[in-house]
C-alpha positions as CSV (number, residue, x, y, z in Angstrom):
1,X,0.0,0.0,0.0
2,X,2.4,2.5,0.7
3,X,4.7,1.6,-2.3
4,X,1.6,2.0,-4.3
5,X,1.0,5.4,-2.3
6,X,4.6,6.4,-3.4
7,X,3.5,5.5,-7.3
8,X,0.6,7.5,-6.8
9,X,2.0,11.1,-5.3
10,X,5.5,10.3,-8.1
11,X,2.9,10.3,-11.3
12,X,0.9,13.7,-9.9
13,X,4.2,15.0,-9.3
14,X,5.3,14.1,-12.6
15,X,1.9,15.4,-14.3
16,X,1.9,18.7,-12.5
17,X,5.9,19.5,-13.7
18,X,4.6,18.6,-17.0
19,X,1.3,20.6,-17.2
20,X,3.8,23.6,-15.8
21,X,6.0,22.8,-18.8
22,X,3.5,22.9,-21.1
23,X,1.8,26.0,-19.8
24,X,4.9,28.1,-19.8
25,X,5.9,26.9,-23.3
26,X,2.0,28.0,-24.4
27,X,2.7,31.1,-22.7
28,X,6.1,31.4,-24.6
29,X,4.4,31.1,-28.0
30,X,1.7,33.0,-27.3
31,X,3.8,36.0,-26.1
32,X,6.3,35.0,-29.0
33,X,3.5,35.5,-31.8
34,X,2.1,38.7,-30.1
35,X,5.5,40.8,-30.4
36,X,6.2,39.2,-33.9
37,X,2.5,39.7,-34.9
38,X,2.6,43.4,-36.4
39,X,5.7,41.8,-39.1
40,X,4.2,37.9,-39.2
41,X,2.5,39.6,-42.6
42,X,6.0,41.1,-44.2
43,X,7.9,38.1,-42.9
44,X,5.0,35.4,-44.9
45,X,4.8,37.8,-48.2
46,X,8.4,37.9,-48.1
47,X,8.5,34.2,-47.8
48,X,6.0,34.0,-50.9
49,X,7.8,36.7,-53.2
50,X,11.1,34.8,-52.2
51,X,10.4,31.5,-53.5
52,X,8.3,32.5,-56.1
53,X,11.2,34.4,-58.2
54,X,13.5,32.0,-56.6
55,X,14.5,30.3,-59.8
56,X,14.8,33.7,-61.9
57,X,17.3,34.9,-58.9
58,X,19.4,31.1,-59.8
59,X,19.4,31.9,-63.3
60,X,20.9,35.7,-62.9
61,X,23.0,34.5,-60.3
62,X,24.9,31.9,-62.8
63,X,24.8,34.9,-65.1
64,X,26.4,37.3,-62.3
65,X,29.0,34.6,-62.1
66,X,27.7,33.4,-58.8
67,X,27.5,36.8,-57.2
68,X,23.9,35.9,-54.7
69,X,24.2,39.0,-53.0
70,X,24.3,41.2,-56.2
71,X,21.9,39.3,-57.9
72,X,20.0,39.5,-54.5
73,X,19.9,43.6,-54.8
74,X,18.8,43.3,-58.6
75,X,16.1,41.8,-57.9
76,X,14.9,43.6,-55.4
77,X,15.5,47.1,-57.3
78,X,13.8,45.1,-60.2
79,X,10.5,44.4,-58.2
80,X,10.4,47.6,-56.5
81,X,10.5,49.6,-60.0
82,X,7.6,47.0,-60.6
83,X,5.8,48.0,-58.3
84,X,6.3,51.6,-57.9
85,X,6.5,52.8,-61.2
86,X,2.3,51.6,-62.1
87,X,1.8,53.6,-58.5
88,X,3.1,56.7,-59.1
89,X,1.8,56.8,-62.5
90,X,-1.5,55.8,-61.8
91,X,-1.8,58.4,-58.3
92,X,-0.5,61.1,-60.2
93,X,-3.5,60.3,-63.4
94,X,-6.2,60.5,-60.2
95,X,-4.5,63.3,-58.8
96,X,-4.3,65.2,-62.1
97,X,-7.8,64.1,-62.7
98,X,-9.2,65.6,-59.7
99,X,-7.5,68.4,-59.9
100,X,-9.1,69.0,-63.4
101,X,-12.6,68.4,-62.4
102,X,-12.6,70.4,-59.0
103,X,-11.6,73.4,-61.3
104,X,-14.4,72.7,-64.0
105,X,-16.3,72.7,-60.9
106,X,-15.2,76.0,-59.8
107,X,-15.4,77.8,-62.4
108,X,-18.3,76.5,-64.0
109,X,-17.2,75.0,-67.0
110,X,-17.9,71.1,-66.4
111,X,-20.6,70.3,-69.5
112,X,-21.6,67.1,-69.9
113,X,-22.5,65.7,-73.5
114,X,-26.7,64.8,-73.5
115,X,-27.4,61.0,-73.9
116,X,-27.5,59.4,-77.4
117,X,-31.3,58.7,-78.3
118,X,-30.7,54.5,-78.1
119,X,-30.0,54.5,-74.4
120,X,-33.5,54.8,-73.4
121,X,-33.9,51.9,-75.4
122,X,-32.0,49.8,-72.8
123,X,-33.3,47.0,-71.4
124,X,-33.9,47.6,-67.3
125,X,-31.3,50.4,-66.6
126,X,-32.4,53.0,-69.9
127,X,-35.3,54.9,-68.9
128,X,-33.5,56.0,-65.6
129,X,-29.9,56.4,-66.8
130,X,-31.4,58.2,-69.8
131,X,-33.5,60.3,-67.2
132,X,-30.4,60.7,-64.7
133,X,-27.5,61.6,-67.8
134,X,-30.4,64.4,-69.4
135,X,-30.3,66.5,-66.2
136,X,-26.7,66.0,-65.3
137,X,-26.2,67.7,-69.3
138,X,-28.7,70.1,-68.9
139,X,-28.6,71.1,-64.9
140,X,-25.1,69.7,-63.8
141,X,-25.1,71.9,-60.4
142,X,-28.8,71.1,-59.4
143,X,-27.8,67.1,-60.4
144,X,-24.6,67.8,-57.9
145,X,-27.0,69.1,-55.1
146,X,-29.4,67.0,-55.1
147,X,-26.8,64.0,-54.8
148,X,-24.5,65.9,-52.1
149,X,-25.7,63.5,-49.3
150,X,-24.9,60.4,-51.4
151,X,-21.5,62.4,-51.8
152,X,-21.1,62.8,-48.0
153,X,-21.7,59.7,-47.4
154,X,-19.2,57.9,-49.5
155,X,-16.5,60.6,-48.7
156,X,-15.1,58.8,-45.9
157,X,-15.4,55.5,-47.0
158,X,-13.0,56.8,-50.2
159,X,-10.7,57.9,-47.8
160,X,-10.6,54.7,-45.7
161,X,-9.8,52.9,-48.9
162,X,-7.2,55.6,-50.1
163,X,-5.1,54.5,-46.6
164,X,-5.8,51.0,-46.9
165,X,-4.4,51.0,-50.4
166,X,-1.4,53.4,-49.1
167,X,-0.6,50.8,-46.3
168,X,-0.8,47.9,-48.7
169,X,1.7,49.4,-51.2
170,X,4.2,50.2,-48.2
171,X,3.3,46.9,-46.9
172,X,4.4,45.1,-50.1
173,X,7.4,47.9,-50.4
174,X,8.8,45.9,-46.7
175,X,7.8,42.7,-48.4
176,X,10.3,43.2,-51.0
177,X,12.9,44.4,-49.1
178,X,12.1,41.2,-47.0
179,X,12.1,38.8,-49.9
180,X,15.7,40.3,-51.2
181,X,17.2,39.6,-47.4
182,X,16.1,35.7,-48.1
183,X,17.2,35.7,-51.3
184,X,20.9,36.6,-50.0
185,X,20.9,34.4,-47.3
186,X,19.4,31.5,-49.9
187,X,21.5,29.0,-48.0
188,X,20.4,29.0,-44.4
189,X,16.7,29.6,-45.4
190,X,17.1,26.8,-47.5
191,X,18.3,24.8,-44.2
192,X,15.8,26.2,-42.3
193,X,13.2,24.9,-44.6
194,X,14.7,21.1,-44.5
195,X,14.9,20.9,-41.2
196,X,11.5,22.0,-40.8
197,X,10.0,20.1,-43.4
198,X,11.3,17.1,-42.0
199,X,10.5,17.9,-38.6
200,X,6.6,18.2,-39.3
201,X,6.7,15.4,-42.2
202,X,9.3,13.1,-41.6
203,X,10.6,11.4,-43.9
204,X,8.2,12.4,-46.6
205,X,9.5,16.2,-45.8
206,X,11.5,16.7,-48.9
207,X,8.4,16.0,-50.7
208,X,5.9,18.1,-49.4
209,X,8.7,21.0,-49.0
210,X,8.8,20.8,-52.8
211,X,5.2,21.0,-53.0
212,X,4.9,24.1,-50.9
213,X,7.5,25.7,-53.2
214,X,5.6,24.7,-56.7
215,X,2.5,25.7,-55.1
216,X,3.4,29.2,-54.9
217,X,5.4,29.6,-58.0
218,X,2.3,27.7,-59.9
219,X,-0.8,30.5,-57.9
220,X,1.8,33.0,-59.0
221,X,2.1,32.2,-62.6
222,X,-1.7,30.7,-63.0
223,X,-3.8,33.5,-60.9
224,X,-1.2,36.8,-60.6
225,X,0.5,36.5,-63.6
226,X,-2.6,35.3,-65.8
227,X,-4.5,38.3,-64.3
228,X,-1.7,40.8,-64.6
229,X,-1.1,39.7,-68.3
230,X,-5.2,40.4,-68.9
231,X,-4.6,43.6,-67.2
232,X,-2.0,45.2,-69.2
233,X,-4.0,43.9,-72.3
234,X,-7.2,45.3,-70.7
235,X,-5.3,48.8,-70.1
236,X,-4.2,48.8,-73.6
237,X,-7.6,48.4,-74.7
238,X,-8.9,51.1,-72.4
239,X,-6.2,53.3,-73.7
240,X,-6.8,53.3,-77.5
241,X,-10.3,54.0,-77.1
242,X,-9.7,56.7,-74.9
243,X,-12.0,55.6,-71.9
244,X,-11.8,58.3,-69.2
245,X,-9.5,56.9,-65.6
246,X,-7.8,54.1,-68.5
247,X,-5.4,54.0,-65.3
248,X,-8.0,53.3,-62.7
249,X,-10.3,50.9,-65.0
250,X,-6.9,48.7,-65.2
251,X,-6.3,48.5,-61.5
252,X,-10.0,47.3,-61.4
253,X,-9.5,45.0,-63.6
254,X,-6.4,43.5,-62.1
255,X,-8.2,42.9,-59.2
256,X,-11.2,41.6,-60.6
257,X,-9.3,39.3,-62.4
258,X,-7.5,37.7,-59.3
259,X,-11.3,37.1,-58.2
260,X,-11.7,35.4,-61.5
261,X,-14.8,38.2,-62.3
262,X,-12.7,40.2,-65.0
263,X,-15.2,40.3,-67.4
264,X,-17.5,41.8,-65.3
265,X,-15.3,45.0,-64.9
266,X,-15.3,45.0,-68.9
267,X,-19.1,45.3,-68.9
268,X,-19.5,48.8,-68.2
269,X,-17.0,49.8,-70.3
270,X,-18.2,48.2,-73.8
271,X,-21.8,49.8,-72.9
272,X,-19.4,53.2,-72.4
273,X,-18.1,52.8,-75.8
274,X,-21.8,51.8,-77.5
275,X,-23.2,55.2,-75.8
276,X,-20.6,57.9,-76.7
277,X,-18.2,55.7,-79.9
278,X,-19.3,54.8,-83.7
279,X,-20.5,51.7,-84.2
280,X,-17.2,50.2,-85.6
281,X,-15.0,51.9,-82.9
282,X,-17.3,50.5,-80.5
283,X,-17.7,46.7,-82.2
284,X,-13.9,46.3,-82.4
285,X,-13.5,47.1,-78.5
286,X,-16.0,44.9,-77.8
287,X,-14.2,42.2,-80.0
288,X,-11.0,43.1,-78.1
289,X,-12.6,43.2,-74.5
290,X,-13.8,39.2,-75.5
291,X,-10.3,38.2,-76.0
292,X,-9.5,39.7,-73.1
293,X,-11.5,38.2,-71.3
294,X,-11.5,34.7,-72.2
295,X,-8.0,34.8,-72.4
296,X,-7.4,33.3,-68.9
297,X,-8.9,29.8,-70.3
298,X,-6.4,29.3,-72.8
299,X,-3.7,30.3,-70.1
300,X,-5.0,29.1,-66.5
301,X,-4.8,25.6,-68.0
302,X,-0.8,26.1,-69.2
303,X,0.0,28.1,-66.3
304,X,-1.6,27.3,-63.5
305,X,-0.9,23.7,-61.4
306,X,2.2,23.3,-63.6
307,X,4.9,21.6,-61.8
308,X,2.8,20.6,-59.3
309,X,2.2,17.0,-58.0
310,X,-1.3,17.5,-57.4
311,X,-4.6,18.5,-59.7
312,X,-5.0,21.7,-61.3
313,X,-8.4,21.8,-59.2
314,X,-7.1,21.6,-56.0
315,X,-4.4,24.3,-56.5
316,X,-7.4,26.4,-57.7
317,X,-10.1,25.7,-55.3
318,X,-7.4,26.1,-52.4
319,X,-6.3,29.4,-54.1
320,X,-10.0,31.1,-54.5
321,X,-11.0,29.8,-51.5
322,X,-7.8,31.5,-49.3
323,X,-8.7,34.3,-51.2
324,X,-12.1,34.3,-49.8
325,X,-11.3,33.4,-46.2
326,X,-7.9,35.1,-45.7
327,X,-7.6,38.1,-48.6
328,X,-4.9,37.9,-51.4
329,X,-2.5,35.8,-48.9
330,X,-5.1,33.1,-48.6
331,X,-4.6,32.8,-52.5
332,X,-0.8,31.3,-51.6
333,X,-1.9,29.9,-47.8
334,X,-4.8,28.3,-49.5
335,X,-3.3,26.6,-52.2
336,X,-0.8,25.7,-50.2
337,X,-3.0,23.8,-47.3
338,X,-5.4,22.5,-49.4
339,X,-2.6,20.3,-51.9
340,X,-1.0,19.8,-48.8
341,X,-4.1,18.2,-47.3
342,X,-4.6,16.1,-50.5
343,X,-1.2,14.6,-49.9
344,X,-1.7,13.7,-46.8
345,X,-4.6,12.4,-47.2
346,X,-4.1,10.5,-50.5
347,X,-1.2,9.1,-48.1
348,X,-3.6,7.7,-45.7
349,X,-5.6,6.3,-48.3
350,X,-2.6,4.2,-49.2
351,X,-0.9,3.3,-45.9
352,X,-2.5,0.2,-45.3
353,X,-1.9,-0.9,-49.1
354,X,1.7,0.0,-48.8
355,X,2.0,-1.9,-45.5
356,X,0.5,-4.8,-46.9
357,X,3.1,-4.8,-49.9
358,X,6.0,-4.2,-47.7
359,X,5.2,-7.3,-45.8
């Protein structure tokens, strides 16, 4: 009785060091992830951006002769000009823009073209818009008047975007700078990523590291890059036909066409063209907005899920649905869970098959 006694009060000692252990190392991680939490976002974007031009950075590092650290820099300055460039270009359009209008405002000279005669003739939104565009032609200021509450209203909500939008470009500024640290220190991120990869998967941890790393490079090529490549094609369009804010339609569009609804965006701007262009101006833009838009099926299909050991459908349900759940990171964390939960799973599938053939 008393060595059982002994037993009893060794095992609650032993469970009560342990539950302290465990608490304090709960505590740790959880006082860990609340000072790292205001960078956890540059740290994972620089993570994505990192391996995703990863294998452009090899290639102009065998061309620099080896040289990581300058080929690190290049790339960098190369993706901040990316970036940067399209953002200065386009703030100083709106700011340009605005500046325009508030003094046609000011001064009274803002006109407004009346309607062409076939937009009444439109189905559902004609009699309205054809109502609505007749005053704003004919009595612009009593039009402005009687919408200034509508104005009010959506005056901060432009400004809470205008920050947001501010705050994401300097977000993705640090991201860069982040992503060119990794990519001069490719060798102990690269260890880093082993170890880990082996710590969570074992022996399979090569494999799924791989997968994590063809996961983002295929979401970048098959979502971003297909969208961006509609959206400088889209811009172009907008351009030539001279369709007022070309710059801001494009940015639209680019993100419209990361939500897969680009052609949506392209709606209202062929029924622009109808209203105020000639028939064949009007046709051919229309024409041009269709291949524009359908472009993505030709290149989703080549692009996207290539080089990657799972389905084209999984990469692309798990990137739409991060996107939906988590913002434009999900469209890398999603993808990236979601194949690596078809793995795993496909794996359990075939553990007891494999057992059986091994014995």
């Amino acid at each position: 009785m008393a060595i059982e006694q002994s037993l009893n009060k060794d095992y609650v000692r032993r469970a009560l060091e342990v539950s302290i252990h465990v608490g304090l190392l709960v505590l740790l991680t959880a006082a860990c992830l609340l000072i790292l939490r205001p960078f956890i976002p540059l740290v994972v974007w620089g993570i994505i951006i990192a391996i995703a031009v990863y294998p452009a950075y090899r290639r102009l590092r065998s061309w620099l002769g080896g040289r990581g650290t300058w080929a690190a820099v290049l790339c960098t300055l190369i993706f901040l000009g990316i970036l940067i460039v399209p953002v200065a270009l386009l703030t100083g359009t709106l700011i340009d823009g605005v500046r325009t209008l508030s003094t046609h405002v000011r001064e009274g000279s803002l006109s407004i073209p009346p309607p062409p005669a076939n937009v009444r003739t439109w189905p559902l939104v004609g009699q309205p818009l054809s109502k609505v565009w007749n005053m704003a032609s004919t009595n612009l200021t009593g039009l402005l008047k009687d919408l200034t509450p509508q104005i009010r209203g959506l005056i901060p909500g432009l400004l809470h975007t205008s920050a947001d939008i501010g705050l994401t470009v300097l977000q993705f500024v640090l991201s860069i700078l982040v992503a060119g640290f990794l990519l001069a220190r490719t060798s102990s991120g690269v260890a880093v990523t082993h170890l880990l990869a082996n710590r969570l998967f074992g022996d399979r941890g090569p494999e799924f590291e791989d997968l994590a790393g063809s996961t983002i490079r295929s979401v970048t090529n098959g979502i971003i890059g297909v969208a961006v490549i509609q959206s400088v094609l889209a811009g172009i369009g907008f351009l030539v036909a001279g369709l007022p804010g070309a710059g801001l339609w494009t940015l639209i569009f680019l993100f419209a066409a990361v939500l897969q609804i680009g052609a949506l965006v392209l709606i209202p701007a062929v029924i622009y063209m109808f209203a105020i262009a000639s028939a064949t101006k009007a046709v051919i833009f229309l024409v041009w907005c269709i291949i524009v838009g359908l472009m993505d099926n030709v290149l989703k299909p080549l692009l996207l899920g290539r080089g990657v050991a799972v389905p084209i459908a999984v990469v692309f349900l798990g990137a739409i649905g991060g996107f939906i759940a988590m913002g434009i990171i999900g469209l890398f964390v999603g993808a990236i869970i979601l194949s690596v939960g078809y793995k795993l799973f496909l794996a359990w599938l075939e553990g007891p098959v494999a057992a059986k053939q091994e014995s």
